[in-house]
mmCIF file of the N, C-alpha and C atoms, coordinates in Angstrom:
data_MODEL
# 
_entry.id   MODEL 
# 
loop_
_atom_site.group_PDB 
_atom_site.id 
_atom_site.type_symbol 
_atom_site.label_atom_id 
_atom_site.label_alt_id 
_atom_site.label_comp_id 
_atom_site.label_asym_id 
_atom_site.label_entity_id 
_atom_site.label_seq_id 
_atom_site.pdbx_PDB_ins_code 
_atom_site.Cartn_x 
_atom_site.Cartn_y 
_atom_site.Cartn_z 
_atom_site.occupancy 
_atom_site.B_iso_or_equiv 
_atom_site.pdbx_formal_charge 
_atom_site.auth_seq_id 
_atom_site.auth_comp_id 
_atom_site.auth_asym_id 
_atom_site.auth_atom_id 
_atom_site.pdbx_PDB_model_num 
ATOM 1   N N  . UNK A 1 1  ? 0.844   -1.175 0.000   1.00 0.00 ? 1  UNK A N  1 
ATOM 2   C CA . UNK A 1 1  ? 0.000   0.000  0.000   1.00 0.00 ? 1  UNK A CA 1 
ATOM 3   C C  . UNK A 1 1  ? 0.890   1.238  0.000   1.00 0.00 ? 1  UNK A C  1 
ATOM 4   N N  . UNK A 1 2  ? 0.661   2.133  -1.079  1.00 0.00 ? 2  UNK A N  1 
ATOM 5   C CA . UNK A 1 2  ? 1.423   3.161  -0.977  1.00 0.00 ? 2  UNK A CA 1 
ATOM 6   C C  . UNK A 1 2  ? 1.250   4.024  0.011   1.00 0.00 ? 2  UNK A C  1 
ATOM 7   N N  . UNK A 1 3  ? 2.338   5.301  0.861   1.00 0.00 ? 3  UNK A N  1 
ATOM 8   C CA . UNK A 1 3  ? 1.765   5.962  1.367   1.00 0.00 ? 3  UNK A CA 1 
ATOM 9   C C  . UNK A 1 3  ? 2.346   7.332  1.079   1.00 0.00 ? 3  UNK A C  1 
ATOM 10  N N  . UNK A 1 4  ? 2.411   7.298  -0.759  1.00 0.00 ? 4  UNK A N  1 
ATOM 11  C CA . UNK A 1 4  ? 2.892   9.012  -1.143  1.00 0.00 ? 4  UNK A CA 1 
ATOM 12  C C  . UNK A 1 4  ? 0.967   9.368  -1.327  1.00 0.00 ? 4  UNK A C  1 
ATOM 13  N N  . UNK A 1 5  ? 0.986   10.508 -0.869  1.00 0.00 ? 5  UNK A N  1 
ATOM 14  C CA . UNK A 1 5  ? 0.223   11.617 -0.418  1.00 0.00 ? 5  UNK A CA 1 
ATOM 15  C C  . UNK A 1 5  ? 0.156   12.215 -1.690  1.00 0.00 ? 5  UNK A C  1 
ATOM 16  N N  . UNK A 1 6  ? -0.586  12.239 -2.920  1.00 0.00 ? 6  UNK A N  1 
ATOM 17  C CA . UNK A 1 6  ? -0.830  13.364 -4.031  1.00 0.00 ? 6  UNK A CA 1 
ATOM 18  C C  . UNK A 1 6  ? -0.847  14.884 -3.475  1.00 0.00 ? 6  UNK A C  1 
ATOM 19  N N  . UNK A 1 7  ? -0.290  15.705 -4.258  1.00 0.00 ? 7  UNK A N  1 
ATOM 20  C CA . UNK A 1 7  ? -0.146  17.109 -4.398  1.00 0.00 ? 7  UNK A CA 1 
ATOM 21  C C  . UNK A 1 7  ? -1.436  17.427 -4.416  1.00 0.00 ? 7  UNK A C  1 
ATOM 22  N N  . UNK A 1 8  ? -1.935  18.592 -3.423  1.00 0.00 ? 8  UNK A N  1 
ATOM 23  C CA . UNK A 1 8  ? -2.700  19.288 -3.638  1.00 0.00 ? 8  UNK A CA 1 
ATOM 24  C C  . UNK A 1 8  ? -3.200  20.589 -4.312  1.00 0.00 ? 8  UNK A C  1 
ATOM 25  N N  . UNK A 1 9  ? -4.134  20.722 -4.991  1.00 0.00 ? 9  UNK A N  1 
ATOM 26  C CA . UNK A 1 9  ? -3.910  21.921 -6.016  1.00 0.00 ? 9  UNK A CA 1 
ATOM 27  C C  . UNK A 1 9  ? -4.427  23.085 -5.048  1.00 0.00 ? 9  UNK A C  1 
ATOM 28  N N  . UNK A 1 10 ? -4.598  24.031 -5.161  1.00 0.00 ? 10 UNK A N  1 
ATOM 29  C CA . UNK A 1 10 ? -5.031  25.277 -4.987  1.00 0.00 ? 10 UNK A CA 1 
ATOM 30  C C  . UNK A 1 10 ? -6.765  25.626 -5.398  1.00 0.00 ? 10 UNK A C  1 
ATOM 31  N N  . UNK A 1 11 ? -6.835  26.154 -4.581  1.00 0.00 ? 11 UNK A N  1 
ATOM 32  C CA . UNK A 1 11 ? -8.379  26.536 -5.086  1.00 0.00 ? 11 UNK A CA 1 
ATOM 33  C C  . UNK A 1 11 ? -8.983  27.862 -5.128  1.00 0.00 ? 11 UNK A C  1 
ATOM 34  N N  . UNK A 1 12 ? -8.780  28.550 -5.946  1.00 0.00 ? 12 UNK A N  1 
ATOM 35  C CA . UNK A 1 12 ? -9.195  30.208 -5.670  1.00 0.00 ? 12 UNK A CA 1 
ATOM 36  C C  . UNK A 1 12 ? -10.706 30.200 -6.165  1.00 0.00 ? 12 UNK A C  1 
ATOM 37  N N  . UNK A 1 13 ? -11.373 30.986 -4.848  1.00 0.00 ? 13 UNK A N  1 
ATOM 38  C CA . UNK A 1 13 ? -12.582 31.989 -4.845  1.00 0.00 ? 13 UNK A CA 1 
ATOM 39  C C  . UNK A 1 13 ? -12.342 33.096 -5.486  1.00 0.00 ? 13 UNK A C  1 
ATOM 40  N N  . UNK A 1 14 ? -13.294 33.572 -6.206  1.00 0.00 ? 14 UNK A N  1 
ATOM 41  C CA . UNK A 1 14 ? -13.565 34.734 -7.069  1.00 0.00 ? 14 UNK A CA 1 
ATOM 42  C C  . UNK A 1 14 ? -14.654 35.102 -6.555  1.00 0.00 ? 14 UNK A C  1 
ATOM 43  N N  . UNK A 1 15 ? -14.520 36.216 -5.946  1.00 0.00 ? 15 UNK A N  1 
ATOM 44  C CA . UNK A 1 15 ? -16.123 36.802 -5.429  1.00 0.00 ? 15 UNK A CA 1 
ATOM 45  C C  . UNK A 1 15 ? -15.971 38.297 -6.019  1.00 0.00 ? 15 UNK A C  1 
ATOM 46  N N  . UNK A 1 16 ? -17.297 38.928 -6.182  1.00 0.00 ? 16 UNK A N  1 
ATOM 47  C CA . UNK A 1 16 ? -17.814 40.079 -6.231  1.00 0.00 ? 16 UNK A CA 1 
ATOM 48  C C  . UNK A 1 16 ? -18.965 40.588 -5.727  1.00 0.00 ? 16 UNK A C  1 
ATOM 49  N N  . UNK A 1 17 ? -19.085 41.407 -4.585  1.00 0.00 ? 17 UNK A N  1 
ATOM 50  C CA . UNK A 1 17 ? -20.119 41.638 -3.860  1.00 0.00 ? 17 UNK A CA 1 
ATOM 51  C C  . UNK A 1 17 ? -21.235 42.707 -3.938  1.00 0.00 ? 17 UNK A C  1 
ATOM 52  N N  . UNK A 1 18 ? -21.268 42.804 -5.044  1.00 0.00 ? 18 UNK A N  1 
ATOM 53  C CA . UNK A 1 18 ? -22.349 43.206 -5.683  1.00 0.00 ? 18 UNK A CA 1 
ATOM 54  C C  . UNK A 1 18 ? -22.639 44.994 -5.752  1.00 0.00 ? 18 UNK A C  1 
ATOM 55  N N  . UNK A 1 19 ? -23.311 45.646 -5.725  1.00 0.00 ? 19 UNK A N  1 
ATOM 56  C CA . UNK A 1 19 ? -23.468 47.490 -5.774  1.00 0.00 ? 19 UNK A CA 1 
ATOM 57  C C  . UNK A 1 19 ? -25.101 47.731 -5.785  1.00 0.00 ? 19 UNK A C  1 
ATOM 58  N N  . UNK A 1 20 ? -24.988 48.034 -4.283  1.00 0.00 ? 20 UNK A N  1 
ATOM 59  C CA . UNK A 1 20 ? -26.522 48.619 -4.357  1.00 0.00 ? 20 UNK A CA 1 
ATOM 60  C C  . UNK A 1 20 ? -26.302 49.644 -3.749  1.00 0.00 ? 20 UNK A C  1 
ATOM 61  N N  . UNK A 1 21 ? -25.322 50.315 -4.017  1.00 0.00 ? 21 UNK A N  1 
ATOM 62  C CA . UNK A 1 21 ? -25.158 52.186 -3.394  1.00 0.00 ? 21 UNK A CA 1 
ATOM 63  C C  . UNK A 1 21 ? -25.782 52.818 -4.968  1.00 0.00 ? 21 UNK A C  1 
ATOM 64  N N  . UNK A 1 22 ? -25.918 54.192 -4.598  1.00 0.00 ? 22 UNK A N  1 
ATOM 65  C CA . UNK A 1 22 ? -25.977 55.211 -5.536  1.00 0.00 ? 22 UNK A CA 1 
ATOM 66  C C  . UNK A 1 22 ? -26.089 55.159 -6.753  1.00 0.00 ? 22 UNK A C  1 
ATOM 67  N N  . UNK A 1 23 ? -26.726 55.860 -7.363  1.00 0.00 ? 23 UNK A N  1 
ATOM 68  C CA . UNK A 1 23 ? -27.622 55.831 -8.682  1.00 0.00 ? 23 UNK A CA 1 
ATOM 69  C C  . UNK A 1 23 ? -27.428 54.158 -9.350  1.00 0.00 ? 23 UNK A C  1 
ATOM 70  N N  . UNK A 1 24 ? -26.789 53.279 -9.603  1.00 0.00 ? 24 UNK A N  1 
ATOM 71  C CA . UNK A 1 24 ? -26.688 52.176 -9.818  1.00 0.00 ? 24 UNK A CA 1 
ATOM 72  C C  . UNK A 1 24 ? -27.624 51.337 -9.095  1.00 0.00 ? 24 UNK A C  1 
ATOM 73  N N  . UNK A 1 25 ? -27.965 51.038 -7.913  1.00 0.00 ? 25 UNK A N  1 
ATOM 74  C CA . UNK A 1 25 ? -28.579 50.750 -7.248  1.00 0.00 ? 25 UNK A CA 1 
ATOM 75  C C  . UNK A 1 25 ? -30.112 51.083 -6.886  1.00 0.00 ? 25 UNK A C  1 
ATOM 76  N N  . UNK A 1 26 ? -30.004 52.637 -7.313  1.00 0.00 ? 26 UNK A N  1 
ATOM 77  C CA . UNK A 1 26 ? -31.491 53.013 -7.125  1.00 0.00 ? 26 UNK A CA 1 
ATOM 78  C C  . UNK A 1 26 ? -32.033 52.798 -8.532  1.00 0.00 ? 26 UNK A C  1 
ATOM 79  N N  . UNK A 1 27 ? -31.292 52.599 -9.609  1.00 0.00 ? 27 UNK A N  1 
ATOM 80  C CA . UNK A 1 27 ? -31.832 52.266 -10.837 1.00 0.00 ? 27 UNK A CA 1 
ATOM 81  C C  . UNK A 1 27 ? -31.948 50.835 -11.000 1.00 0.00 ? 27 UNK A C  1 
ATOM 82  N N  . UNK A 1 28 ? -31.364 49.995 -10.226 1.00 0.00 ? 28 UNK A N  1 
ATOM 83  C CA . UNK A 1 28 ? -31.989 48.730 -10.513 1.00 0.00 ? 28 UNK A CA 1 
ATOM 84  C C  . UNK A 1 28 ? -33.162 48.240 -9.407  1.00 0.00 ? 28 UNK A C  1 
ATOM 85  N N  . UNK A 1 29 ? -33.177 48.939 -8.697  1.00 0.00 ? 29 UNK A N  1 
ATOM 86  C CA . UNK A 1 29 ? -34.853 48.833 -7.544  1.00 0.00 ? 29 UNK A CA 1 
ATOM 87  C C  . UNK A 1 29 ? -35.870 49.671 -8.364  1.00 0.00 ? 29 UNK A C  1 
ATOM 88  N N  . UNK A 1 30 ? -35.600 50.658 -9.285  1.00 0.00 ? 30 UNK A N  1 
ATOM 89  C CA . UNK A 1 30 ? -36.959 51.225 -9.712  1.00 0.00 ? 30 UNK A CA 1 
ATOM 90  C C  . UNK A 1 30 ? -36.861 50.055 -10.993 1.00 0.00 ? 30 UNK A C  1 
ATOM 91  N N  . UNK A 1 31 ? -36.340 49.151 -11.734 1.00 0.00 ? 31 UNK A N  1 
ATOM 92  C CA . UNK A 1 31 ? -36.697 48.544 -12.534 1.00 0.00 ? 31 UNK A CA 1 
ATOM 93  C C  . UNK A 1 31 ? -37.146 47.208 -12.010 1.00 0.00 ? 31 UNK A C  1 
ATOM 94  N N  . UNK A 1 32 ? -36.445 46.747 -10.879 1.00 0.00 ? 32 UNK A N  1 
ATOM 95  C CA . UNK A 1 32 ? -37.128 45.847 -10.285 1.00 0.00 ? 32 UNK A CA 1 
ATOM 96  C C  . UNK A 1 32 ? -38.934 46.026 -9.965  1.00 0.00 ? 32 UNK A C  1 
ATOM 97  N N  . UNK A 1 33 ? -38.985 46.996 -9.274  1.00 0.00 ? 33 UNK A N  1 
ATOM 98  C CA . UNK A 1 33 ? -40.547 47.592 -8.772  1.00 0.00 ? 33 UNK A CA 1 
ATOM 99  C C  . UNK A 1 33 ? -41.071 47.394 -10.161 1.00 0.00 ? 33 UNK A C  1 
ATOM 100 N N  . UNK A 1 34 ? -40.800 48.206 -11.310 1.00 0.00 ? 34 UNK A N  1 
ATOM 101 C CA . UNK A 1 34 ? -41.294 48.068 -12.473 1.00 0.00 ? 34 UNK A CA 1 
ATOM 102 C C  . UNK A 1 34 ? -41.884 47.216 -12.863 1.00 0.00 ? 34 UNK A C  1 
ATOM 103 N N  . UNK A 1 35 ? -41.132 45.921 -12.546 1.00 0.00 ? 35 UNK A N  1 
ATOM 104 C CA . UNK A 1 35 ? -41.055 44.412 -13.424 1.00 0.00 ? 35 UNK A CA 1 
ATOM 105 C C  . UNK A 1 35 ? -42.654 44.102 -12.109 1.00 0.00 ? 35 UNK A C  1 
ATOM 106 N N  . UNK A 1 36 ? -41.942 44.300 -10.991 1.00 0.00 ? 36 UNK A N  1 
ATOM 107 C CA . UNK A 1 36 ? -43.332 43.936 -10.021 1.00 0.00 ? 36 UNK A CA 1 
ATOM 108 C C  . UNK A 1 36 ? -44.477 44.676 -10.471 1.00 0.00 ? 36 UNK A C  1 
ATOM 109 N N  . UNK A 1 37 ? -44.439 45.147 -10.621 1.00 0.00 ? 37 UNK A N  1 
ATOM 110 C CA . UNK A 1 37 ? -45.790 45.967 -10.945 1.00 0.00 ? 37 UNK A CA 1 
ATOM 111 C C  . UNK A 1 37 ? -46.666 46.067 -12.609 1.00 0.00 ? 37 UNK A C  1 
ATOM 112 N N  . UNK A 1 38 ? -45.737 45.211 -13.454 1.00 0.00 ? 38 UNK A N  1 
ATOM 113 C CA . UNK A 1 38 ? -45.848 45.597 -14.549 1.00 0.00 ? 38 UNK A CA 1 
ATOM 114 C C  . UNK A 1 38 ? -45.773 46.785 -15.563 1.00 0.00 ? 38 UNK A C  1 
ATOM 115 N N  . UNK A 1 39 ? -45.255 47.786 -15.144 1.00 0.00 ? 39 UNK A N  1 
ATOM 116 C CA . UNK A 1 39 ? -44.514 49.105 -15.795 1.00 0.00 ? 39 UNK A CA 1 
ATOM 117 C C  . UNK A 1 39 ? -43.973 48.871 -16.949 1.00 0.00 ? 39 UNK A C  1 
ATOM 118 N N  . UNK A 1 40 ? -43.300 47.816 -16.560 1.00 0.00 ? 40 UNK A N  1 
ATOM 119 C CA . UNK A 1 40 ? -42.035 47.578 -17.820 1.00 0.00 ? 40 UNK A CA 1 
ATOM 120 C C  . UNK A 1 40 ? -40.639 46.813 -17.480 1.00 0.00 ? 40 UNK A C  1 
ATOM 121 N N  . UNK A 1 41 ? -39.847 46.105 -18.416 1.00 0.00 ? 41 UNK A N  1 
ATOM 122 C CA . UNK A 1 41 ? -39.529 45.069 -18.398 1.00 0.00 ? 41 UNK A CA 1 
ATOM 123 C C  . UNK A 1 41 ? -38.364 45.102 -16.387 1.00 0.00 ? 41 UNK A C  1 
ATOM 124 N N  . UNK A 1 42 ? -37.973 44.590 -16.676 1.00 0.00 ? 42 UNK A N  1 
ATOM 125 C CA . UNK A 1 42 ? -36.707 44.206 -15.200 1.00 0.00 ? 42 UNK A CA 1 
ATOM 126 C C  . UNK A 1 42 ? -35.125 44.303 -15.689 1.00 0.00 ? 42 UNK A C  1 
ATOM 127 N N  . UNK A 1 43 ? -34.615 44.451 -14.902 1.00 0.00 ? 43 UNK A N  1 
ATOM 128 C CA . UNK A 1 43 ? -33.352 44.600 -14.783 1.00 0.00 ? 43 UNK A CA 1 
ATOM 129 C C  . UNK A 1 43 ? -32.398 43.395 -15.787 1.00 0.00 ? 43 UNK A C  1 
ATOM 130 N N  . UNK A 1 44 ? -31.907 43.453 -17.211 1.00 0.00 ? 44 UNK A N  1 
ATOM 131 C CA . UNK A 1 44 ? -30.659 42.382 -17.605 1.00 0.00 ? 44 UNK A CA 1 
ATOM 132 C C  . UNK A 1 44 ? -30.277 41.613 -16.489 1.00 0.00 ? 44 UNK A C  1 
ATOM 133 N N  . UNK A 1 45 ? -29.883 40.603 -16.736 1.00 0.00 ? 45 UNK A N  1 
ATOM 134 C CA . UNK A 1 45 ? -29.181 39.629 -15.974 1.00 0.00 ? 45 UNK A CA 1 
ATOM 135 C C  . UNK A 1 45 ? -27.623 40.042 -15.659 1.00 0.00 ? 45 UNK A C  1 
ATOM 136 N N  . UNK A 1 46 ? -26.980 40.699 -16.483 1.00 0.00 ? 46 UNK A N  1 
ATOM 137 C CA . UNK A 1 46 ? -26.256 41.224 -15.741 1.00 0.00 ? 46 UNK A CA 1 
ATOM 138 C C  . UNK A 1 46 ? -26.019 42.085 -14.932 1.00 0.00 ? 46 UNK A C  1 
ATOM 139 N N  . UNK A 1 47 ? -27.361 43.048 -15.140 1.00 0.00 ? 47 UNK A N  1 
ATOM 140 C CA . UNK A 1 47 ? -27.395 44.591 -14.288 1.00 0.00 ? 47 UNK A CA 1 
ATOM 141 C C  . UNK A 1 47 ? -27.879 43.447 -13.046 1.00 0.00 ? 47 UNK A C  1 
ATOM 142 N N  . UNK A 1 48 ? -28.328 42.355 -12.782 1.00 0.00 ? 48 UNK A N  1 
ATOM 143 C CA . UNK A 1 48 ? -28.603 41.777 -11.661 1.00 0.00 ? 48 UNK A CA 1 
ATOM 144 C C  . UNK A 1 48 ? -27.400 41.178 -11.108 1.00 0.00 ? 48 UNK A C  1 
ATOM 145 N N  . UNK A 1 49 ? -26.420 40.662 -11.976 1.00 0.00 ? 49 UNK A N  1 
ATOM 146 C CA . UNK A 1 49 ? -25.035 39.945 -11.109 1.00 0.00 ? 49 UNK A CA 1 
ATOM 147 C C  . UNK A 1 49 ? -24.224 41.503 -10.771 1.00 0.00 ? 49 UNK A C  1 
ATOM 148 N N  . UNK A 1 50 ? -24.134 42.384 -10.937 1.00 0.00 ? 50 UNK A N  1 
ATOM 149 C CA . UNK A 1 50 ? -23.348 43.415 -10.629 1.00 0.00 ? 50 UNK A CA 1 
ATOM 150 C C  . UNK A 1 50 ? -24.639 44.249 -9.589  1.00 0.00 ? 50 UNK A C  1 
ATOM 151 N N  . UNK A 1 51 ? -25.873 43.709 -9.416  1.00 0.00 ? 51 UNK A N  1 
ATOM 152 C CA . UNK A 1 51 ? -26.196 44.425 -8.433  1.00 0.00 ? 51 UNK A CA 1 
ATOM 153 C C  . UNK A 1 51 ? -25.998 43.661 -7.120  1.00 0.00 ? 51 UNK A C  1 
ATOM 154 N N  . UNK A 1 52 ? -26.179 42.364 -7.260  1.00 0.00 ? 52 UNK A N  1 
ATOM 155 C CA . UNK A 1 52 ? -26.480 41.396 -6.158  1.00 0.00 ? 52 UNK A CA 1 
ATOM 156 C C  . UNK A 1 52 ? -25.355 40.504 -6.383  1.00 0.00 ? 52 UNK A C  1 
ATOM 157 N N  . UNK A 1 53 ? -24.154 41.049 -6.871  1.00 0.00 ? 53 UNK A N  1 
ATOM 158 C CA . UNK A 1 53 ? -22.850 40.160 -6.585  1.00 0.00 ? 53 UNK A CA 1 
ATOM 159 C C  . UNK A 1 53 ? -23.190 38.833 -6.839  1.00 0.00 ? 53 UNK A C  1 
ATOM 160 N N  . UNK A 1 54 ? -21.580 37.937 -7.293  1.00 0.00 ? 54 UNK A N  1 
ATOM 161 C CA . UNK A 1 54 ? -21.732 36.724 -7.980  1.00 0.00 ? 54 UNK A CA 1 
ATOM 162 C C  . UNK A 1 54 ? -20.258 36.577 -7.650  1.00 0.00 ? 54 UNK A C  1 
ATOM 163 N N  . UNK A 1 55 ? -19.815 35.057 -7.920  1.00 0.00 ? 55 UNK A N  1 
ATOM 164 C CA . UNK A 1 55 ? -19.037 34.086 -7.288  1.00 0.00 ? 55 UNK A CA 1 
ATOM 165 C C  . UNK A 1 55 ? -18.315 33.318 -8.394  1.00 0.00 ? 55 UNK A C  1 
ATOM 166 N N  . UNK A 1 56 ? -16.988 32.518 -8.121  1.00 0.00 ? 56 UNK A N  1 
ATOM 167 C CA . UNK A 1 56 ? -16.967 31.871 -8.795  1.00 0.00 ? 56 UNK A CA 1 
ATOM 168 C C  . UNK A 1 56 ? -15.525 30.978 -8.076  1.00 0.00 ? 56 UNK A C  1 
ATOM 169 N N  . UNK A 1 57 ? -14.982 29.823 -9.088  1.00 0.00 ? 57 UNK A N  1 
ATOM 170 C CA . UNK A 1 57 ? -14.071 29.189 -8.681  1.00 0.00 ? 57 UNK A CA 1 
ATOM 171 C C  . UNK A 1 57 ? -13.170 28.793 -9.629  1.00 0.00 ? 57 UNK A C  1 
ATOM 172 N N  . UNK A 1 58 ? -11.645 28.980 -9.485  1.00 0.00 ? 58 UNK A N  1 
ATOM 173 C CA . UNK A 1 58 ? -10.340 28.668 -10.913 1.00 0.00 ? 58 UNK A CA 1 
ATOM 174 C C  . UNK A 1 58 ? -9.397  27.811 -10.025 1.00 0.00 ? 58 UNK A C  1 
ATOM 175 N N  . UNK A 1 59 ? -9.255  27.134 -10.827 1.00 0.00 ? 59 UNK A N  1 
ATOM 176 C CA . UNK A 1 59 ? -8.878  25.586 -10.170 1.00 0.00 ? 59 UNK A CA 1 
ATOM 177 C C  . UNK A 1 59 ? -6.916  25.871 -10.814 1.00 0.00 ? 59 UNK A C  1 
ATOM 178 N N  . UNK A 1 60 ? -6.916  27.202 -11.642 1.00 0.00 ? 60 UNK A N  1 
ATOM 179 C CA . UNK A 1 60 ? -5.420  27.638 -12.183 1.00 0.00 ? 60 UNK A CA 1 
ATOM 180 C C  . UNK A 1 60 ? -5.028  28.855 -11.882 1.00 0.00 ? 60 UNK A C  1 
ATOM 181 N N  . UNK A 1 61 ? -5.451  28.908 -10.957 1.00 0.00 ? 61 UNK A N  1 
ATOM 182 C CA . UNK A 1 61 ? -4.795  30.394 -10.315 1.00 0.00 ? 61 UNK A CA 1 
ATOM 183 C C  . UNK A 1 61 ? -5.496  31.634 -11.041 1.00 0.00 ? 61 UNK A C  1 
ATOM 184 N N  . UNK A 1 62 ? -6.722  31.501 -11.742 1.00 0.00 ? 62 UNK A N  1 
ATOM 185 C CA . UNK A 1 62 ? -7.617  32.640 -11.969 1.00 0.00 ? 62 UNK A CA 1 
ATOM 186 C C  . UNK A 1 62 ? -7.546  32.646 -13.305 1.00 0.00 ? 62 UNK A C  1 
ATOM 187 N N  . UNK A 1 63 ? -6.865  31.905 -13.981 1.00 0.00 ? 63 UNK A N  1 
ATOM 188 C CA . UNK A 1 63 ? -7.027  32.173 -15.655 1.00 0.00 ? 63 UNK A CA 1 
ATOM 189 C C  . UNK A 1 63 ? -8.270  31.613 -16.152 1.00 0.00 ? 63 UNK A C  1 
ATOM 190 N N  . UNK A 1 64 ? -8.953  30.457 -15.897 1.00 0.00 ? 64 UNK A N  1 
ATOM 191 C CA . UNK A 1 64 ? -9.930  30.183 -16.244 1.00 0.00 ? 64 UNK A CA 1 
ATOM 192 C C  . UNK A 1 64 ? -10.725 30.055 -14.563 1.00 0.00 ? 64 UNK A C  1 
ATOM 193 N N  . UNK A 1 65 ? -12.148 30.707 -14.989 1.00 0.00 ? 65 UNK A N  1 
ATOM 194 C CA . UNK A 1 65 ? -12.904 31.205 -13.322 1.00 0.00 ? 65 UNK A CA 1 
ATOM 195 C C  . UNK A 1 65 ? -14.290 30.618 -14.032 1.00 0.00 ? 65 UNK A C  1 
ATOM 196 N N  . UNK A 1 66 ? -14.463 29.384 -13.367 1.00 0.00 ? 66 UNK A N  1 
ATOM 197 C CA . UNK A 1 66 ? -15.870 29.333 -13.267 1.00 0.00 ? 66 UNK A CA 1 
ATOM 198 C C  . UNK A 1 66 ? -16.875 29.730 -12.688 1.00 0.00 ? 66 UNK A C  1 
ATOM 199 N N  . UNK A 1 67 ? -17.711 30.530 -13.216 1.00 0.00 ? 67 UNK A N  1 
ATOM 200 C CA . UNK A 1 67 ? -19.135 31.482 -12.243 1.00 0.00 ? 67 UNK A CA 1 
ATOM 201 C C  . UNK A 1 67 ? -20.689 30.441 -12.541 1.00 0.00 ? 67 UNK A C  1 
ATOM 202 N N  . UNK A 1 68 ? -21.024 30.569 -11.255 1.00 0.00 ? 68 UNK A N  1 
ATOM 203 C CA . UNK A 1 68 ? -22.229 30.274 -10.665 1.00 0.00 ? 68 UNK A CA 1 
ATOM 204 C C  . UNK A 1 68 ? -23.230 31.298 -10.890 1.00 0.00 ? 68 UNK A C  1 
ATOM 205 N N  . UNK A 1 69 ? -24.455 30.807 -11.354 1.00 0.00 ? 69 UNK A N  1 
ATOM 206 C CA . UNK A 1 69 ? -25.807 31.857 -11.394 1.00 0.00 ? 69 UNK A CA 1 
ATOM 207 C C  . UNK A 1 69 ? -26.541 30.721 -10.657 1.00 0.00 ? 69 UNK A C  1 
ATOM 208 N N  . UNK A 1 70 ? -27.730 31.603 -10.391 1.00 0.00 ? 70 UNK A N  1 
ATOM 209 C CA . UNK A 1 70 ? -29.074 30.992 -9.834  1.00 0.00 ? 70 UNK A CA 1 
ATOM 210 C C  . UNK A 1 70 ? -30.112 30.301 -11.146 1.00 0.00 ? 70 UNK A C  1 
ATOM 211 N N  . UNK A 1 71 ? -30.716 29.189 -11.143 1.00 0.00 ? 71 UNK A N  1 
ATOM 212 C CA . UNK A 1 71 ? -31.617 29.043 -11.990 1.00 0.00 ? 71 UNK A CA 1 
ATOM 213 C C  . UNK A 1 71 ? -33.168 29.564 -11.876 1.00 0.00 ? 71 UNK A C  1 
ATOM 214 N N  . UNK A 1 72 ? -33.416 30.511 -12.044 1.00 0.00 ? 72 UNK A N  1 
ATOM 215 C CA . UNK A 1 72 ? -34.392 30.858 -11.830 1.00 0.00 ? 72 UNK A CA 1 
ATOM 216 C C  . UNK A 1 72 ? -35.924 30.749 -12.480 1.00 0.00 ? 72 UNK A C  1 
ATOM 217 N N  . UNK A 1 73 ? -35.503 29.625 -12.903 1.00 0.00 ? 73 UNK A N  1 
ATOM 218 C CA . UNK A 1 73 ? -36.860 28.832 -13.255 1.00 0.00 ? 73 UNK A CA 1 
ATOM 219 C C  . UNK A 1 73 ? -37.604 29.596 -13.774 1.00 0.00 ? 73 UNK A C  1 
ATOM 220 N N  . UNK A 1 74 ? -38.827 29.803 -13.638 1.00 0.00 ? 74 UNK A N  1 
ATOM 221 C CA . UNK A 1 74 ? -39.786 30.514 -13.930 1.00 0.00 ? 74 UNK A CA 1 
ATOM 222 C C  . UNK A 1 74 ? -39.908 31.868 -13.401 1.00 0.00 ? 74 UNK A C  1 
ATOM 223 N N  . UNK A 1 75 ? -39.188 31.895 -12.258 1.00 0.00 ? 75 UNK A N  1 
ATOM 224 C CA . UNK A 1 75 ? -39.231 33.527 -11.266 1.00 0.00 ? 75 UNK A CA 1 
ATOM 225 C C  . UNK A 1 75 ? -39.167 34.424 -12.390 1.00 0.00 ? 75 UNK A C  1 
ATOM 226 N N  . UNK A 1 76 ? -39.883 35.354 -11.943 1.00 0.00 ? 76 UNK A N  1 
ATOM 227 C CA . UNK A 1 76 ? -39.733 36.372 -12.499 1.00 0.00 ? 76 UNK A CA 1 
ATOM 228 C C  . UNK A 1 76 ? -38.212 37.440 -12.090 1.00 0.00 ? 76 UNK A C  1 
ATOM 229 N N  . UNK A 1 77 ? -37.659 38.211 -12.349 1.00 0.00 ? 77 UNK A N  1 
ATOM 230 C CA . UNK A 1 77 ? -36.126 38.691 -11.984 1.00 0.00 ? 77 UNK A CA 1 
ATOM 231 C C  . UNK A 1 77 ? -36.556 39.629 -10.726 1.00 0.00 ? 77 UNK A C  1 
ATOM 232 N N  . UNK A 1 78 ? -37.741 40.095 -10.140 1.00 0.00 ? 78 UNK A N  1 
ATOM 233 C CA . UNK A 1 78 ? -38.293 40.817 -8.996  1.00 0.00 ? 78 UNK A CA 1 
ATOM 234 C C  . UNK A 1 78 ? -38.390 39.795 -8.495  1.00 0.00 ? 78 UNK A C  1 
ATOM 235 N N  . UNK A 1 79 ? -38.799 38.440 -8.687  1.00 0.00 ? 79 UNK A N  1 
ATOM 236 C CA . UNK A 1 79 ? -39.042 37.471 -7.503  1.00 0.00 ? 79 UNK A CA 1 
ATOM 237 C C  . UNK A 1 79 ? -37.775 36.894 -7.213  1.00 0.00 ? 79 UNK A C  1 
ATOM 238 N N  . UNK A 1 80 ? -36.509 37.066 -7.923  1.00 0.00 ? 80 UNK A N  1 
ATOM 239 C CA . UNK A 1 80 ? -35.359 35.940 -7.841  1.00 0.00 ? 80 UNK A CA 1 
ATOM 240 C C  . UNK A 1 80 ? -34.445 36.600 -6.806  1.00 0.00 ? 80 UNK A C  1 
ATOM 241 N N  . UNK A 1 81 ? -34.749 38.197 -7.412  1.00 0.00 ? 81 UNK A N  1 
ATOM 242 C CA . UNK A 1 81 ? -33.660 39.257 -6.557  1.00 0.00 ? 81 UNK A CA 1 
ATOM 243 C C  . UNK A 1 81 ? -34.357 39.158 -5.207  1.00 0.00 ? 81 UNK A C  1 
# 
């Protein structure tokens, strides 16, 4: 039975925590409300990962970063946020 121990790799987190200060923020709550209310459409999916921050993981020291979203099924983007 061997007892060499394999090398362990590294694991980097990639986080970004999102922006709900100042005009950025108050513009994606009046489009959110919008979408609730039917006004008019909701916030891009990305104006939602840069409002409500998103994650990820690079298994090479950050050159390739895999990111995580939510599946949001049927939600509407007011019900997901």
């Amino acid at each position: 039975m061997s007892k060499v121990v394999p090398a362990c790799k590294p694991i980097t987190v990639v986080t970004f925590r999102g922006d709900r200060t100042g005009a950025f923020g108050a513009a994606i709550r009046r489009k959110l409300d919008d979408e609730k209310h039917g006004r008019g459409p909701g916030p891009t999916i990305l104006e939602c990962l840069l409002f409500a921050g998103h994650t990820g993981v690079s298994l090479d020291a950050g050159t390739v970063v895999y990111g995580f979203n939510p599946d949001a099924g049927t939600l509407l983007v007011w019900q997901l946020i």
